[in-house]
ROTI-155834 format. One record per residue: residue in three letters; x, y, z of N, C-alpha, C, O in turn. Coordinates in steps of 0.05 Angstrom, whole numbers, plus 5000, padded with zeros to 4 digits. Layout:
BEGIN
ALAXYZXYZXYZXYZ...
***
This chain:
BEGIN
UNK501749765000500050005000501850255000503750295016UNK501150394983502650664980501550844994499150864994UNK503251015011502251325018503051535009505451605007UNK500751665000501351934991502052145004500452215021UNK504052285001504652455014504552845000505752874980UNK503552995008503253245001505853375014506953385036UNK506153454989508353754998507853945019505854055026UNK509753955026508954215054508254475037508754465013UNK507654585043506054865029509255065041510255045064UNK509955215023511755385028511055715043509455855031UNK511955795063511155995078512756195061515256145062UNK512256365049513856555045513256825071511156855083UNK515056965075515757145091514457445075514657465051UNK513357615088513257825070515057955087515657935111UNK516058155059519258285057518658555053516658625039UNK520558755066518759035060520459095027522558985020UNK519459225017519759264986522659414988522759565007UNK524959394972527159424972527759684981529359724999UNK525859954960526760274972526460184993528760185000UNK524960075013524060235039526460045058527460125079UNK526759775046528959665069531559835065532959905084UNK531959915039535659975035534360295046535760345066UNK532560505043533560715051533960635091535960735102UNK531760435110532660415135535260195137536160165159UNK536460055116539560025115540660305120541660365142UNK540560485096542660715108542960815128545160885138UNK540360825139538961085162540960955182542561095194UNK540960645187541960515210545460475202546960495221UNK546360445184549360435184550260745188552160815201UNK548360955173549661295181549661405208551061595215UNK547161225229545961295245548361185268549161335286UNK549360855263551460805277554060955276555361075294UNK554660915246556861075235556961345252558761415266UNK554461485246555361775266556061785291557461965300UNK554761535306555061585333558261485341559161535364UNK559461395326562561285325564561575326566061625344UNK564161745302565061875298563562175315561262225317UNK566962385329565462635342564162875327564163085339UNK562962845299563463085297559263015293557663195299UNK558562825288555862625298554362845319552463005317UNK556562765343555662695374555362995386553863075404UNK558063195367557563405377554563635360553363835370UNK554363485332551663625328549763645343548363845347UNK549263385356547163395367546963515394544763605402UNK549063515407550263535437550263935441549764095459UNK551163965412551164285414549264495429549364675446UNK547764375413544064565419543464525448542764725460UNK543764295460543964265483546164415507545664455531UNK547964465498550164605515549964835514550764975533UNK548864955492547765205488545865395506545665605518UNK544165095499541365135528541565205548540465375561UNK544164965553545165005580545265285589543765405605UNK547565365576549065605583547665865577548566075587UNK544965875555544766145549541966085550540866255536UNK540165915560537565885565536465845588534665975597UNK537765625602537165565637538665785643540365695659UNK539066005640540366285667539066325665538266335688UNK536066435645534466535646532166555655530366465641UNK531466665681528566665692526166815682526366965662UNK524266805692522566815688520766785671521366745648UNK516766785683516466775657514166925645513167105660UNK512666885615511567105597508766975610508166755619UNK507367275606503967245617503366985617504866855603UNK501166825629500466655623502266435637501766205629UNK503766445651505966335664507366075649507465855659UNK508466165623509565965600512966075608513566305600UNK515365915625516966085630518766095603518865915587UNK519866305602522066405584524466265576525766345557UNK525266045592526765905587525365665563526265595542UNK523365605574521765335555521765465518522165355496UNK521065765527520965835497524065805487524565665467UNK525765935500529065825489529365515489531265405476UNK527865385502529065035500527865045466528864895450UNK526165195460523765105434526665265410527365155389UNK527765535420529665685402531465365392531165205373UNK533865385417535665205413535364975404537364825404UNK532564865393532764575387532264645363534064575347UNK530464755356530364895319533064935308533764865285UNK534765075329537565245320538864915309539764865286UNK538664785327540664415330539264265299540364075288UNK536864375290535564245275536164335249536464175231UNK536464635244537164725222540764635221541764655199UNK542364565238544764555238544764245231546164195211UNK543664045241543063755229542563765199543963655182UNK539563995192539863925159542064065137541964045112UNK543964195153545164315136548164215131549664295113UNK548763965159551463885162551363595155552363455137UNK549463555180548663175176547263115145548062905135UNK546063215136544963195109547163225088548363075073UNK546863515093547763675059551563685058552963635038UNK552263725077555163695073555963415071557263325052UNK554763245097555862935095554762835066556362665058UNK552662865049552262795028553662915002553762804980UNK554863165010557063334985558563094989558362904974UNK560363085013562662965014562362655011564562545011UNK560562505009559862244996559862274959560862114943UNK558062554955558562444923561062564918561562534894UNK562762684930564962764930566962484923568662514905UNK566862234936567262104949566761804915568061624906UNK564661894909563161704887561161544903560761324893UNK560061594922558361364933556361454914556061254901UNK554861634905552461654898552361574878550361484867UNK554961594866554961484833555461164832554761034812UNK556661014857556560744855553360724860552360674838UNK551360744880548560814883547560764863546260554863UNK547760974833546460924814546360764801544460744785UNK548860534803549660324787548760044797548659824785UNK547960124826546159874838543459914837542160114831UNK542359624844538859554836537059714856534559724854UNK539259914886537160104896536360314888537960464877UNK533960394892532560584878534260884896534260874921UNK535261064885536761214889534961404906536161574919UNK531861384908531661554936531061434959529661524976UNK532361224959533061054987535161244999535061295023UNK536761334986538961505004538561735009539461835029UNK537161864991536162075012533361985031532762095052UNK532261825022529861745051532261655068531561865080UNK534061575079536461455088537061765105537161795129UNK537361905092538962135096536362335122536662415145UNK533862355101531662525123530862305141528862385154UNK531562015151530861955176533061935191532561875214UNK535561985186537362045204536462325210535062325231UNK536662565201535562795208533062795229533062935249UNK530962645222529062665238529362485267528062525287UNK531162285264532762225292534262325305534662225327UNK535962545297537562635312536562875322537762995340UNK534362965309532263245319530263115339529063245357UNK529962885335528662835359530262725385529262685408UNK532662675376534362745410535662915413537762905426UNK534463155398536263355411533563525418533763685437UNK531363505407529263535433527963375462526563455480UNK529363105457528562985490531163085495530963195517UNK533363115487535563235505534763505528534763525552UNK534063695507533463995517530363985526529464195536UNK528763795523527363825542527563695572527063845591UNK528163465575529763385596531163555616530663535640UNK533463775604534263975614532764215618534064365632UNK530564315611528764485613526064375638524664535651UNK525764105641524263905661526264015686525664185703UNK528463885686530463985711531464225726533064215744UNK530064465713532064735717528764895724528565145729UNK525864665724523564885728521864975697519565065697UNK522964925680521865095651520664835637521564855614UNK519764675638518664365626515364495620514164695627UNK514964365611511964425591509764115597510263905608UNK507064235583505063995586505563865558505563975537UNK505963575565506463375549505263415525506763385506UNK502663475520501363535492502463765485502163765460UNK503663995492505664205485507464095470508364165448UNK507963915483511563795478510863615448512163645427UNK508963465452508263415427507963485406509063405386UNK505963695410506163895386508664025371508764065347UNK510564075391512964185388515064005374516964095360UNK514363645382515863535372514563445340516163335326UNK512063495329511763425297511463755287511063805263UNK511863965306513364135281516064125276516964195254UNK517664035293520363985289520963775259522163805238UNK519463595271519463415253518663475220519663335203UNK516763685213516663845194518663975184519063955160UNK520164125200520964245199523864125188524864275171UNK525463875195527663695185527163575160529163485148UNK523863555146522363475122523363705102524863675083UNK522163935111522964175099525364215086526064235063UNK526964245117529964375114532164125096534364175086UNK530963835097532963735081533863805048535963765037UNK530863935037531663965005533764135007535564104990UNK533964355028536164595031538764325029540164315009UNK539064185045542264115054542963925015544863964999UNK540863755012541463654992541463914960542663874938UNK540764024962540964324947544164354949545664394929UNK544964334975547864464978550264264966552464304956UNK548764004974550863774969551363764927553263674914UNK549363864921548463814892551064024875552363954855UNK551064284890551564584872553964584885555864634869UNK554664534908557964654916559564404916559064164920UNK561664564910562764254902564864134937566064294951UNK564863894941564763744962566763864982566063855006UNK569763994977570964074990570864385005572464475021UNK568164544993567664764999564664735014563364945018UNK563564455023561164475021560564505055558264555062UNK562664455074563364595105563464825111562364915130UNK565064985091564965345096561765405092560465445112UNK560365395064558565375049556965355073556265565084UNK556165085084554665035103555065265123553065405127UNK557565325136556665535156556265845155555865995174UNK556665905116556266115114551766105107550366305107UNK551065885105548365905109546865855132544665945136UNK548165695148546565635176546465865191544365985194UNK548865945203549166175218548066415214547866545234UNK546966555185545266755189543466625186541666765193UNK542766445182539166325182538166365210536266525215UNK539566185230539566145252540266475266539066505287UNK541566665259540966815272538567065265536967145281UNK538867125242536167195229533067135239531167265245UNK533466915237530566815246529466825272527166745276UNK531666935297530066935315531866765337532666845359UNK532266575329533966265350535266325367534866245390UNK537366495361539866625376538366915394539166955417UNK536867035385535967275400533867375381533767395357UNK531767425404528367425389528667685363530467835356UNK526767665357526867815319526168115339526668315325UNK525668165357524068515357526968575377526968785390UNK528668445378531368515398534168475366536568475369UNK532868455340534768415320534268725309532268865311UNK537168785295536569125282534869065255534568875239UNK533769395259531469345239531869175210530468985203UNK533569255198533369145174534368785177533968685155UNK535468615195535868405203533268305199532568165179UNK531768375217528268425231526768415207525068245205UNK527168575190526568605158526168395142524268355127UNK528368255147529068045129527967795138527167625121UNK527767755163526967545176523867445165523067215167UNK522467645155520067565145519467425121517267325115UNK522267405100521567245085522367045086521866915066UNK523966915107525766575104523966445118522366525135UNK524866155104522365945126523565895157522465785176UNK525565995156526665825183525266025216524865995241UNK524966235195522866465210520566395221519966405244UNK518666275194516066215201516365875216514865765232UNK517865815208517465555222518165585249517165405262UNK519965805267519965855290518365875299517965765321UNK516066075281513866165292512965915303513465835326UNK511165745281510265475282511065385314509365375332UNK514465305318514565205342514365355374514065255396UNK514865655364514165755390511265745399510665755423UNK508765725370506065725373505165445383502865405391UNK507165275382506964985400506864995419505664795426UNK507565195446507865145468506765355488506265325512UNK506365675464505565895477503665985462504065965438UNK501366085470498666265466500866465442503366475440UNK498166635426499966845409500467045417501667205403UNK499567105447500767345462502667315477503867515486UNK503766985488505467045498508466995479510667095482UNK507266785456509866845436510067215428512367285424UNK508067415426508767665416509967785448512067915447UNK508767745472511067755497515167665493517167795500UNK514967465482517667375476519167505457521567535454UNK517267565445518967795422519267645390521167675375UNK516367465384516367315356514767565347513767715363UNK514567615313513667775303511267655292511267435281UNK509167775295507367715284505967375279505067265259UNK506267275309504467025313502066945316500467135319UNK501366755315498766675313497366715283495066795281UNK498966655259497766605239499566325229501666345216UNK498466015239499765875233499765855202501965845190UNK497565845190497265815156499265905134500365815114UNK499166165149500366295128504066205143505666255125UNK505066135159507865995166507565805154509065775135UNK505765625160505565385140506665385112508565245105UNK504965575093505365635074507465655065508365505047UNK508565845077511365965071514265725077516065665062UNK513865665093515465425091515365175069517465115056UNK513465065066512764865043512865015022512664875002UNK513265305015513465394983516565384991518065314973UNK517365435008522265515013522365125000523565024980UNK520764985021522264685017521064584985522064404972UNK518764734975518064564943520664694925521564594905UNK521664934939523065094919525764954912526964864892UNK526364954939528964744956529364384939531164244932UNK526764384941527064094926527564164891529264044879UNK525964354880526464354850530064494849531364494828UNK531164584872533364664867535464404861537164364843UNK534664234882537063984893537263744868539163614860UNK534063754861532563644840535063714809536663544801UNK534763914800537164024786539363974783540463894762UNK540064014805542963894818543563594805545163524788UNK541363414821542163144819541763074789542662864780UNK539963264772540563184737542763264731543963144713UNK543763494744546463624730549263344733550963244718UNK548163294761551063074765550662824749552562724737UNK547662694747547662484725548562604705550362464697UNK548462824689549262774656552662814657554162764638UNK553262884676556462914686557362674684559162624668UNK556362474698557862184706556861924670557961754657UNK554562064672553661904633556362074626558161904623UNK556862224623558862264598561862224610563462134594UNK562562264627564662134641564361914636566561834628UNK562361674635562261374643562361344609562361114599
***
Protein backbone atom coordinates (compact mmCIF):
# COMPACT_ATOMS: atom_id res chain seq x y z
CA UNK A 1 0.00 0.00 0.00
CA UNK A 2 1.32 3.32 -1.02
CA UNK A 3 1.12 6.61 0.91
CA UNK A 4 0.64 9.63 -0.46
CA UNK A 5 2.31 12.26 0.68
CA UNK A 6 1.62 16.21 0.07
CA UNK A 7 4.17 18.76 -0.11
CA UNK A 8 4.45 21.05 2.71
CA UNK A 9 3.00 24.29 1.46
CA UNK A 10 5.84 26.91 1.40
CA UNK A 11 5.54 29.93 3.91
CA UNK A 12 6.92 32.73 2.25
CA UNK A 13 7.87 35.71 4.57
CA UNK A 14 6.58 39.11 3.48
CA UNK A 15 9.59 41.41 2.83
CA UNK A 16 9.34 45.17 3.02
CA UNK A 17 9.83 46.31 -0.68
CA UNK A 18 13.55 47.11 -1.42
CA UNK A 19 13.36 51.34 -1.40
CA UNK A 20 11.99 51.17 1.93
CA UNK A 21 14.44 48.31 3.47
CA UNK A 22 17.80 49.84 1.75
CA UNK A 23 16.73 53.53 2.56
CA UNK A 24 16.28 52.03 6.76
CA UNK A 25 19.74 50.08 5.73
CA UNK A 26 21.30 53.57 5.42
CA UNK A 27 19.46 55.40 8.09
CA UNK A 28 20.93 52.54 10.52
CA UNK A 29 24.65 52.14 9.19
CA UNK A 30 24.82 56.46 9.06
CA UNK A 31 22.96 56.44 12.23
CA UNK A 32 25.70 53.98 13.87
CA UNK A 33 28.41 55.33 11.77
CA UNK A 34 27.64 58.84 13.31
CA UNK A 35 27.51 57.89 16.67
CA UNK A 36 31.23 56.39 16.26
CA UNK A 37 32.48 59.37 14.88
CA UNK A 38 32.71 63.17 17.12
CA UNK A 39 31.72 65.39 14.83
CA UNK A 40 27.91 63.11 14.91
CA UNK A 41 27.79 63.44 18.71
CA UNK A 42 28.74 66.99 18.84
CA UNK A 43 25.82 68.11 16.38
CA UNK A 44 23.57 66.97 18.35
CA UNK A 45 25.08 67.65 21.87
CA UNK A 46 25.53 71.41 20.69
CA UNK A 47 21.98 72.81 20.96
CA UNK A 48 21.94 71.28 24.14
CA UNK A 49 25.03 72.99 25.77
CA UNK A 50 23.85 76.02 24.38
CA UNK A 51 20.67 75.65 26.40
CA UNK A 52 22.53 75.00 28.99
CA UNK A 53 24.52 78.01 29.15
CA UNK A 54 22.36 80.71 27.44
CA UNK A 55 18.77 79.42 28.27
CA UNK A 56 18.55 77.80 31.84
CA UNK A 57 20.16 81.39 33.36
CA UNK A 58 17.20 82.66 32.28
CA UNK A 59 14.26 83.28 34.59
CA UNK A 60 11.27 84.07 34.38
CA UNK A 61 8.22 83.84 32.84
CA UNK A 62 5.74 85.48 29.86
CA UNK A 63 1.96 86.22 30.84
CA UNK A 64 0.22 83.24 31.17
CA UNK A 65 2.97 81.67 33.21
CA UNK A 66 4.75 79.79 29.98
CA UNK A 67 8.47 80.38 31.48
CA UNK A 68 11.01 81.99 29.18
CA UNK A 69 13.36 79.52 29.33
CA UNK A 70 10.84 76.65 27.75
CA UNK A 71 10.47 79.17 24.83
CA UNK A 72 14.48 79.11 24.46
CA UNK A 73 14.48 75.15 24.99
CA UNK A 74 11.84 75.52 21.69
CA UNK A 75 14.82 78.40 20.09
CA UNK A 76 17.78 75.98 20.65
CA UNK A 77 16.33 72.87 19.35
CA UNK A 78 15.17 74.44 15.93
CA UNK A 79 18.76 76.22 16.02
CA UNK A 80 20.28 72.04 16.49
CA UNK A 81 17.77 71.18 13.73
CA UNK A 82 18.54 73.59 11.09
CA UNK A 83 22.37 72.77 11.91
CA UNK A 84 21.50 68.77 11.46
CA UNK A 85 19.92 69.62 7.97
CA UNK A 86 22.53 71.55 6.81
CA UNK A 87 25.68 69.40 8.09
CA UNK A 88 24.30 65.84 8.81
CA UNK A 89 22.47 65.97 5.45
CA UNK A 90 23.86 68.37 2.94
CA UNK A 91 27.54 68.44 3.64
CA UNK A 92 27.90 64.67 4.76
CA UNK A 93 26.10 63.94 1.39
CA UNK A 94 28.48 66.67 -0.73
CA UNK A 95 31.30 64.81 0.69
CA UNK A 96 29.92 61.20 -0.20
CA UNK A 97 29.27 62.21 -3.85
CA UNK A 98 32.44 63.81 -3.52
CA UNK A 99 33.62 60.50 -2.56
CA UNK A 100 31.55 58.49 -5.66
CA UNK A 101 29.14 56.78 -3.34
CA UNK A 102 26.22 58.24 -5.08
CA UNK A 103 27.47 57.38 -8.35
CA UNK A 104 28.24 53.72 -7.25
CA UNK A 105 24.25 54.05 -5.83
CA UNK A 106 23.20 54.61 -9.28
CA UNK A 107 24.81 51.62 -10.66
CA UNK A 108 23.05 49.37 -8.10
CA UNK A 109 19.40 47.75 -8.22
CA UNK A 110 18.54 50.49 -5.20
CA UNK A 111 16.25 52.90 -6.10
CA UNK A 112 18.37 56.04 -5.57
CA UNK A 113 15.79 57.74 -3.22
CA UNK A 114 16.50 55.25 -0.64
CA UNK A 115 19.45 57.51 0.18
CA UNK A 116 18.06 60.33 0.62
CA UNK A 117 14.88 58.71 2.57
CA UNK A 118 18.19 57.23 4.42
CA UNK A 119 19.45 60.64 4.78
CA UNK A 120 15.78 62.61 6.15
CA UNK A 121 15.40 59.75 8.78
CA UNK A 122 18.67 60.21 10.21
CA UNK A 123 17.75 63.97 10.42
CA UNK A 124 14.49 63.28 11.88
CA UNK A 125 16.35 61.09 14.62
CA UNK A 126 18.75 63.14 15.59
CA UNK A 127 16.11 66.21 15.95
CA UNK A 128 14.32 64.17 17.94
CA UNK A 129 17.14 63.72 20.50
CA UNK A 130 18.11 66.77 20.56
CA UNK A 131 14.58 67.64 21.67
CA UNK A 132 14.27 64.91 24.49
CA UNK A 133 17.76 66.16 25.27
CA UNK A 134 16.68 69.97 25.83
CA UNK A 135 13.64 69.10 27.11
CA UNK A 136 14.87 66.90 29.79
CA UNK A 137 17.09 69.83 30.70
CA UNK A 138 14.33 72.41 30.67
CA UNK A 139 12.11 69.52 33.04
CA UNK A 140 15.18 69.89 35.57
CA UNK A 141 16.01 73.65 35.84
CA UNK A 142 11.77 74.41 36.42
CA UNK A 143 10.89 75.45 32.56
CA UNK A 144 9.29 71.80 31.30
CA UNK A 145 5.94 72.10 29.54
CA UNK A 146 2.52 69.95 29.30
CA UNK A 147 3.18 66.86 27.47
CA UNK A 148 0.67 67.64 24.62
CA UNK A 149 2.81 71.02 24.26
CA UNK A 150 5.75 68.93 23.91
CA UNK A 151 4.11 67.05 21.36
CA UNK A 152 3.04 69.43 19.31
CA UNK A 153 6.45 70.88 19.39
CA UNK A 154 7.89 67.65 18.61
CA UNK A 155 5.87 67.12 14.84
CA UNK A 156 6.65 70.67 14.04
CA UNK A 157 10.15 69.91 14.45
CA UNK A 158 9.70 67.04 12.65
CA UNK A 159 8.29 69.18 9.69
CA UNK A 160 10.45 71.21 9.95
CA UNK A 161 13.80 68.45 9.23
CA UNK A 162 11.13 67.36 6.12
CA UNK A 163 11.44 70.85 4.97
CA UNK A 164 14.97 71.87 5.72
CA UNK A 165 16.46 68.67 4.07
CA UNK A 166 15.82 69.82 0.25
CA UNK A 167 18.07 72.94 1.57
CA UNK A 168 21.11 70.57 2.70
CA UNK A 169 20.72 68.23 -0.39
CA UNK A 170 20.45 71.61 -2.65
CA UNK A 171 23.89 72.29 -1.11
CA UNK A 172 25.38 68.84 -1.57
CA UNK A 173 24.20 69.07 -5.40
CA UNK A 174 25.75 72.92 -6.41
CA UNK A 175 28.97 73.26 -4.18
CA UNK A 176 31.34 71.23 -4.91
CA UNK A 177 32.35 68.72 -1.92
CA UNK A 178 35.45 70.34 -0.51
CA UNK A 179 33.82 73.78 -0.04
CA UNK A 180 30.53 72.37 1.07
CA UNK A 181 31.63 72.97 5.25
CA UNK A 182 32.47 76.72 4.81
CA UNK A 183 29.26 76.84 2.46
CA UNK A 184 27.28 75.15 5.13
CA UNK A 185 28.31 77.65 7.79
CA UNK A 186 28.11 80.57 5.71
CA UNK A 187 24.17 79.50 5.43
CA UNK A 188 23.26 78.16 8.80
CA UNK A 189 24.56 80.84 10.91
CA UNK A 190 22.59 83.74 9.45
CA UNK A 191 19.54 81.59 9.10
CA UNK A 192 19.74 80.69 12.60
CA UNK A 193 20.44 84.04 13.59
CA UNK A 194 18.06 85.97 11.46
CA UNK A 195 15.26 84.05 12.32
CA UNK A 196 15.01 84.67 15.75
CA UNK A 197 16.94 81.30 17.52
CA UNK A 198 19.92 83.09 18.79
CA UNK A 199 17.95 86.33 20.01
CA UNK A 200 14.13 87.09 19.47
CA UNK A 201 13.42 89.03 15.94
CA UNK A 202 12.02 92.57 17.83
CA UNK A 203 15.67 92.53 19.90
CA UNK A 204 17.33 92.07 15.99
CA UNK A 205 18.23 95.60 14.12
CA UNK A 206 15.68 96.68 11.94
CA UNK A 207 16.63 95.70 8.70
CA UNK A 208 17.89 92.01 10.17
CA UNK A 209 14.11 92.12 11.54
CA UNK A 210 13.25 92.98 7.89
CA UNK A 211 14.50 90.21 6.46
CA UNK A 212 13.45 87.68 8.80
CA UNK A 213 9.99 87.78 7.27
CA UNK A 214 10.74 86.19 4.24
CA UNK A 215 12.86 82.86 5.21
CA UNK A 216 11.13 79.70 6.29
CA UNK A 217 13.29 79.12 9.15
CA UNK A 218 11.40 82.31 10.49
CA UNK A 219 8.01 81.06 10.07
CA UNK A 220 8.71 77.73 11.11
CA UNK A 221 9.93 79.25 14.52
CA UNK A 222 6.89 80.79 14.62
CA UNK A 223 5.12 77.36 14.12
CA UNK A 224 7.23 75.99 17.12
CA UNK A 225 7.04 78.73 19.52
CA UNK A 226 3.01 78.59 18.66
CA UNK A 227 3.45 74.92 20.02
CA UNK A 228 3.88 75.68 23.40
CA UNK A 229 2.76 79.47 23.83
CA UNK A 230 -0.72 81.30 23.29
CA UNK A 231 -0.03 84.18 20.47
CA UNK A 232 0.35 86.71 23.12
CA UNK A 233 2.71 85.19 24.89
CA UNK A 234 4.89 84.20 21.80
CA UNK A 235 4.37 88.29 20.82
CA UNK A 236 5.50 88.76 24.83
CA UNK A 237 8.82 86.85 23.79
CA UNK A 238 9.46 88.95 21.08
CA UNK A 239 8.15 86.54 17.79
CA UNK A 240 6.82 88.83 15.16
CA UNK A 241 3.64 88.53 14.20
CA UNK A 242 2.22 85.09 15.66
CA UNK A 243 -0.65 83.35 15.65
CA UNK A 244 -1.13 82.99 11.95
CA UNK A 245 -0.15 79.33 11.64
CA UNK A 246 -1.39 79.06 7.81
CA UNK A 247 0.16 81.44 6.38
CA UNK A 248 3.89 79.96 8.30
CA UNK A 249 2.77 76.90 7.01
CA UNK A 250 2.66 78.16 3.72
CA UNK A 251 5.63 79.80 3.57
CA UNK A 252 7.70 77.12 4.55
CA UNK A 253 6.34 74.29 2.14
CA UNK A 254 6.70 76.97 -0.86
CA UNK A 255 11.09 77.54 0.63
CA UNK A 256 11.10 73.40 0.84
CA UNK A 257 8.98 72.80 -2.87
CA UNK A 258 11.52 75.46 -4.07
CA UNK A 259 14.44 73.72 -2.22
CA UNK A 260 13.50 70.45 -3.72
CA UNK A 261 13.21 71.77 -7.48
CA UNK A 262 16.67 73.28 -6.65
CA UNK A 263 18.51 69.89 -5.34
CA UNK A 264 16.27 68.20 -8.01
CA UNK A 265 18.56 70.11 -10.72
CA UNK A 266 21.43 69.43 -9.11
CA UNK A 267 21.06 65.71 -9.07
CA UNK A 268 20.25 65.89 -13.13
CA UNK A 269 23.20 68.12 -13.48
CA UNK A 270 25.52 65.35 -11.76
CA UNK A 271 23.78 62.39 -13.76
CA UNK A 272 24.59 63.85 -17.20
CA UNK A 273 28.22 64.53 -15.72
CA UNK A 274 28.90 60.91 -14.71
CA UNK A 275 26.80 59.52 -18.33
CA UNK A 276 29.38 61.31 -20.10
CA UNK A 277 32.31 60.66 -17.93
CA UNK A 278 31.11 56.85 -17.85
Amino acid sequence: MSISTKPEPTIVEPRMPLGFSAAFAIFRAEWRGGWRSGWFIALITMPMVLFVLFGTTIRGDLDGGVPVAAMLMASFTCFGVVNLSIFAVGVAAAEQRGMGWIRRLRASAMPLWSFFGGKVLLGCAAATAVLVGNSIIARIVGAGVPMTHLLRLWLVILLGTLCLAPFGFALAYWVRPGAAGVIGNLVFLPLSYTSGFMTPVDALPGPVAALSTYLPTSHWGNLAWGAIATPAQAADFGVRDPGRPLLDLAVVLAWAMAASLVAAAGWRRDRSRDRIRG
